[in-house]
N, C-alpha and C positions, 0 to 999 in steps of 0.2 A: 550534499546540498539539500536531500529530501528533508533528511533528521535537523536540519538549522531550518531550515523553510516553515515544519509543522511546529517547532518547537517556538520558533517566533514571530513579529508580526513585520521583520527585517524585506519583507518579498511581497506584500500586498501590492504594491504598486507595479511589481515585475512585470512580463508580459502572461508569464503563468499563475498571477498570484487571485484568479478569481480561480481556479481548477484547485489553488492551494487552500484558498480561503471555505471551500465548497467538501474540500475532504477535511480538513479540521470539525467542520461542521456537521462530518455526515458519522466521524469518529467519537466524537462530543455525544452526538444523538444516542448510538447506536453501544456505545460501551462506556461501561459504569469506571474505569481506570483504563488508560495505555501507556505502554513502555517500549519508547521507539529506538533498535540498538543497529547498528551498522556491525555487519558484518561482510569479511571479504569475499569474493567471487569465487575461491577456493572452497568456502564454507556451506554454501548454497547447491552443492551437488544433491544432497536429501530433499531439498526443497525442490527442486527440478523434477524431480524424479519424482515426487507424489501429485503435482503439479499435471506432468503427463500423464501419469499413470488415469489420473481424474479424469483429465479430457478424453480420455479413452473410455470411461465407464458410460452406458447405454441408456442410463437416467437422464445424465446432465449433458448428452449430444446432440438431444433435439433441443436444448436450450442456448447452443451455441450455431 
């Protein structure tokens, strides 16, 4: 629902479509191209895992 939400303007009126309207806009700003792909829950174990692994670095802990 993310990848149809960011891809079109089908969800502006939703309940979430100013949070949706606000990240298109902040993706728009901030990178010159995106490509937004779904992948399943199976897939996302590497991304989990570097994800933790971050939160645990002693840089970005006092920023959280």
């Amino acid at each position: 629902m993310v990848k149809l939400a960011l891809k079109s303007d089908h969800f502006r009126l939703a309940h979430c479509g100013g949070i949706i309207l606000e990240l298109k806009s902040l993706i728009c700003s901030s990178f010159s191209s995106c490509s937004i792909q779904f992948s399943r829950r199976e897939c996302d174990k590497v991304a989990h895992a570097l994800a933790a692994k971050g939160c645990n670095c002693p840089k970005y802990s006092k920023l959280l």
